[in-house]
Backbone as a chain_set.jsonl record, in Angstrom:
{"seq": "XXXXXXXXXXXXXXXXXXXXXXXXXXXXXXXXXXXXXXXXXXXXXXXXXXXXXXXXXXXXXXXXXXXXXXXXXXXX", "coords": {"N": [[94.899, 87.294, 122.024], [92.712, 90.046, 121.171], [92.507, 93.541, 122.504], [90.103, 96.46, 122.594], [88.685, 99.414, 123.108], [85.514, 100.083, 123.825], [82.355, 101.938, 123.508], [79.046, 101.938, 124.277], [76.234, 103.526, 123.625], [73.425, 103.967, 124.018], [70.537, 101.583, 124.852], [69.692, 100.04, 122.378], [72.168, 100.088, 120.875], [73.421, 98.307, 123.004], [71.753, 96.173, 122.67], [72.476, 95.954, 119.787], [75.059, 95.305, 119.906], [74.892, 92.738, 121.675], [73.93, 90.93, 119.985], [75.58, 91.238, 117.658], [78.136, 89.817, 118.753], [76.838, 87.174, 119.446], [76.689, 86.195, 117.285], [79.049, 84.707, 116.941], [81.91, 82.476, 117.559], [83.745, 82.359, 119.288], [85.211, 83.549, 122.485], [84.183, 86.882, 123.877], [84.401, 89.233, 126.184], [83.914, 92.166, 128.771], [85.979, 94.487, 130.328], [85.482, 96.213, 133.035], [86.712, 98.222, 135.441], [87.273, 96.212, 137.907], [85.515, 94.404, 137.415], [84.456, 92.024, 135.046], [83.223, 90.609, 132.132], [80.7, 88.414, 130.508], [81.039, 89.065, 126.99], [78.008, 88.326, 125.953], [75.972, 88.636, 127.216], [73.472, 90.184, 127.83], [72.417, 91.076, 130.211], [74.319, 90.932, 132.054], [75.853, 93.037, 130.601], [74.539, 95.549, 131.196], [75.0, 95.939, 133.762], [76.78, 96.771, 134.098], [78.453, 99.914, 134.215], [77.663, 102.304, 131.954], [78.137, 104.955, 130.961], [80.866, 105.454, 130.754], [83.633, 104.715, 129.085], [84.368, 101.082, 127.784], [86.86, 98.474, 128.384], [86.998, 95.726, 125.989], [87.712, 92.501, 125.676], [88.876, 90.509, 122.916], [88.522, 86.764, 122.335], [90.527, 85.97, 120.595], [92.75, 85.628, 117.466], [91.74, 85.425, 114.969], [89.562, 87.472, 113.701], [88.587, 89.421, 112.173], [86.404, 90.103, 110.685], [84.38, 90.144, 112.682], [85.403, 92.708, 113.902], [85.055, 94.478, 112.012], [82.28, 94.743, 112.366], [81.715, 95.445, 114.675], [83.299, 97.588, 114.815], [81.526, 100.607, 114.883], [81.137, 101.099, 117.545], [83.885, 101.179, 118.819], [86.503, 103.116, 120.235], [88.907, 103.743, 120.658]], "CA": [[93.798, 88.129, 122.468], [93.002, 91.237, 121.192], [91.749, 94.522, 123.192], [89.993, 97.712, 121.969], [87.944, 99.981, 123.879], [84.231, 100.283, 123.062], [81.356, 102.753, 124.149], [77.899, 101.322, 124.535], [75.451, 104.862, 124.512], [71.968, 103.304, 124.082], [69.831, 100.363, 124.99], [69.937, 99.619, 121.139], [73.72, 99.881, 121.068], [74.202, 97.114, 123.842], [71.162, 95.177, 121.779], [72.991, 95.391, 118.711], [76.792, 94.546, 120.477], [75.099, 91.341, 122.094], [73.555, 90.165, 118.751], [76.819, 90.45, 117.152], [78.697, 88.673, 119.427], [76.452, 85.936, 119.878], [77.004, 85.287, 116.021], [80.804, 84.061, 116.693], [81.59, 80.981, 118.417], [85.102, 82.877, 120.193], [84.503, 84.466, 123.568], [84.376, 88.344, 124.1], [84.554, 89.258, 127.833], [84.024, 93.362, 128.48], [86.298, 94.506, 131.494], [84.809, 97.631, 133.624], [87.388, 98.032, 136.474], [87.341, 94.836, 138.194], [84.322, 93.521, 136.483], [84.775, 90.959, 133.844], [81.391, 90.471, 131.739], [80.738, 88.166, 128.776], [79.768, 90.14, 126.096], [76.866, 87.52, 125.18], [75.542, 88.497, 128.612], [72.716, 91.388, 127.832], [71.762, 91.747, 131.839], [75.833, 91.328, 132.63], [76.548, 94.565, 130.25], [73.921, 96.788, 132.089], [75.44, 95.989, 135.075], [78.434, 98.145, 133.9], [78.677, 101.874, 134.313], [77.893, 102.046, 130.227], [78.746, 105.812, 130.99], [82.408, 105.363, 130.715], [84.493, 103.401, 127.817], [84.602, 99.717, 128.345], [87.642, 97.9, 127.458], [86.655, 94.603, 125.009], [89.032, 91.655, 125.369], [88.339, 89.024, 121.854], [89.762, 85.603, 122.78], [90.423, 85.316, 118.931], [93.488, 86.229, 116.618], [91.283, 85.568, 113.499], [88.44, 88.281, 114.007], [88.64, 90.923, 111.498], [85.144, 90.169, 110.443], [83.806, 90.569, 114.084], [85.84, 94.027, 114.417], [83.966, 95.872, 111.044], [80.615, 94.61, 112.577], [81.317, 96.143, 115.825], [83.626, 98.777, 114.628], [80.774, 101.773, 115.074], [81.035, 101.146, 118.829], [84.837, 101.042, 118.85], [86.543, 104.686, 120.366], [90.188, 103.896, 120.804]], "C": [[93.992, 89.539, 121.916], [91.825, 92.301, 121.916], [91.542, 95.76, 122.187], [88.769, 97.999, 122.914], [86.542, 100.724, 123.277], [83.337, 101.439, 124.224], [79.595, 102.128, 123.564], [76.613, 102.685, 124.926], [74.933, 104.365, 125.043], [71.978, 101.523, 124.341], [70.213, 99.461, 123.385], [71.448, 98.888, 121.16], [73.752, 98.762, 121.608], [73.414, 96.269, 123.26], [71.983, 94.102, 120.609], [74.136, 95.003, 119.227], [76.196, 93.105, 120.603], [74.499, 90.269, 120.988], [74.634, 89.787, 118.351], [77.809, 89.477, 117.558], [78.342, 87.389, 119.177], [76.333, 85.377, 118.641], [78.261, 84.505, 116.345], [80.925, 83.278, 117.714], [83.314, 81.54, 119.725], [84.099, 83.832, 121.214], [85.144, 85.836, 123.813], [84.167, 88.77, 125.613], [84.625, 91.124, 127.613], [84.905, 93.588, 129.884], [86.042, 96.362, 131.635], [85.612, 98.101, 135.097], [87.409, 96.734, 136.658], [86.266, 93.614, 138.139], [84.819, 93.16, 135.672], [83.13, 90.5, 133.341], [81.704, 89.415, 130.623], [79.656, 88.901, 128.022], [78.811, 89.151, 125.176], [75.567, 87.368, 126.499], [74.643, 89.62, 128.66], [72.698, 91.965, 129.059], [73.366, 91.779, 132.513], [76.232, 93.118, 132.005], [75.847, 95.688, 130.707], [74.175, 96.837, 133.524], [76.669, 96.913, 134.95], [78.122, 99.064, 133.661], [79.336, 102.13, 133.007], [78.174, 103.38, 130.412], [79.982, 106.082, 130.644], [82.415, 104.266, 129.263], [84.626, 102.132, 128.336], [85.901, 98.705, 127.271], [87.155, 96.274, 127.076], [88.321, 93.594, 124.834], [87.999, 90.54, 124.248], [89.44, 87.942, 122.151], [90.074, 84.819, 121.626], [91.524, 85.909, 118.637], [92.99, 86.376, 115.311], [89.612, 86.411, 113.422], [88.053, 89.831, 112.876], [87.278, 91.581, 111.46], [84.445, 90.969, 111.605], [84.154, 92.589, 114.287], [85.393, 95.047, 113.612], [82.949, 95.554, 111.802], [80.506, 95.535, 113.751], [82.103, 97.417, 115.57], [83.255, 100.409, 114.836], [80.893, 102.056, 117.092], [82.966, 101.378, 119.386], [85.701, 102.858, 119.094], [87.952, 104.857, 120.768], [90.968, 104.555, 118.989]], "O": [[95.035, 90.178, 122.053], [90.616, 92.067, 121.939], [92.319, 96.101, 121.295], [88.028, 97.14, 123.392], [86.508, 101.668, 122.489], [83.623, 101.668, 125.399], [79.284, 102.011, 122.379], [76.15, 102.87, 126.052], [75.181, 104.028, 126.201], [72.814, 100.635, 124.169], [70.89, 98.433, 123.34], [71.792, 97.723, 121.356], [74.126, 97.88, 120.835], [74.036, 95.223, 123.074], [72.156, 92.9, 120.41], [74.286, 93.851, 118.821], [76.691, 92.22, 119.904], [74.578, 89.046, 121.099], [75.024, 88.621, 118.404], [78.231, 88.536, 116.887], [79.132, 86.528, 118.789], [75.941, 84.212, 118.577], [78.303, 83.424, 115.758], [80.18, 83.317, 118.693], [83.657, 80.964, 120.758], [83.041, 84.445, 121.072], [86.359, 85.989, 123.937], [83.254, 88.05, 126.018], [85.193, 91.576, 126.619], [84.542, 92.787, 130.746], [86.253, 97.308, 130.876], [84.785, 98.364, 135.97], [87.552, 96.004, 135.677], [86.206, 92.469, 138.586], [85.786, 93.805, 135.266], [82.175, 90.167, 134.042], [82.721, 89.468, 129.932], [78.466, 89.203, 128.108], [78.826, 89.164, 123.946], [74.693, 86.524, 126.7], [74.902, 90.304, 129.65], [72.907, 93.172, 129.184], [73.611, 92.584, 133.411], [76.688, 94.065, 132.647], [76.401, 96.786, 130.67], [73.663, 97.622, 134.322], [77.266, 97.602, 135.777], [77.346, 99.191, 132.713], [80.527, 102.206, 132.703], [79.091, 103.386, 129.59], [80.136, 107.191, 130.132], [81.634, 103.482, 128.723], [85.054, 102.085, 129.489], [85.9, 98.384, 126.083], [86.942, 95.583, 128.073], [89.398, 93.787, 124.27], [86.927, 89.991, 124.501], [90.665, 88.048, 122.211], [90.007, 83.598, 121.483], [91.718, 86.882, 119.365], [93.486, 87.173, 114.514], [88.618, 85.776, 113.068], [87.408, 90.871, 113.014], [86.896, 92.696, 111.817], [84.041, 92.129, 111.528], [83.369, 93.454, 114.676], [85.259, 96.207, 114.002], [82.457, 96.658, 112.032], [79.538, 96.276, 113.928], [81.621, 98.42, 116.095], [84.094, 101.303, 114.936], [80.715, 103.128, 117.669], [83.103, 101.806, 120.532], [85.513, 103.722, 118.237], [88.308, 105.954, 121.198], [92.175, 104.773, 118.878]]}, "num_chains": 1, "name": "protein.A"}
């Protein structure tokens, strides 16, 4: 698994995050305190206090691809 901590400003933003995701067949999960979301879950990630950084667990070791696409959202 790997973690990196993303920021989500705009509506767009969480648009474009749950597009990319929902290209890759590995599951992305966002954790917000003791929330756990999948990030293929549009109405789960507005349930999180997108104000703050959200840490991004990928349940992948082979993801590079995935991590340029989302890379712009990425703030660690």
């Amino acid at each position: 698994m790997i973690t990196k901590t993303i920021l989500l400003n705009t509506i767009v933003d969480v648009k474009d995050f749950v597009n990319t995701v929902a290209r890759y067949d590995f599951d992305v999960d966002l954790v917000s305190g003791r929330y756990h979301i999948d990030g293929k879950s549009i109405m789960g990630i507005f349930s999180l206090d997108l104000s703050k950084a959200i840490k991004m667990e990928i349940h992948s070791e082979n993801c590079e691809e995935f991590l340029k696409e989302v890379s712009r959202f990425i703030v660690e």
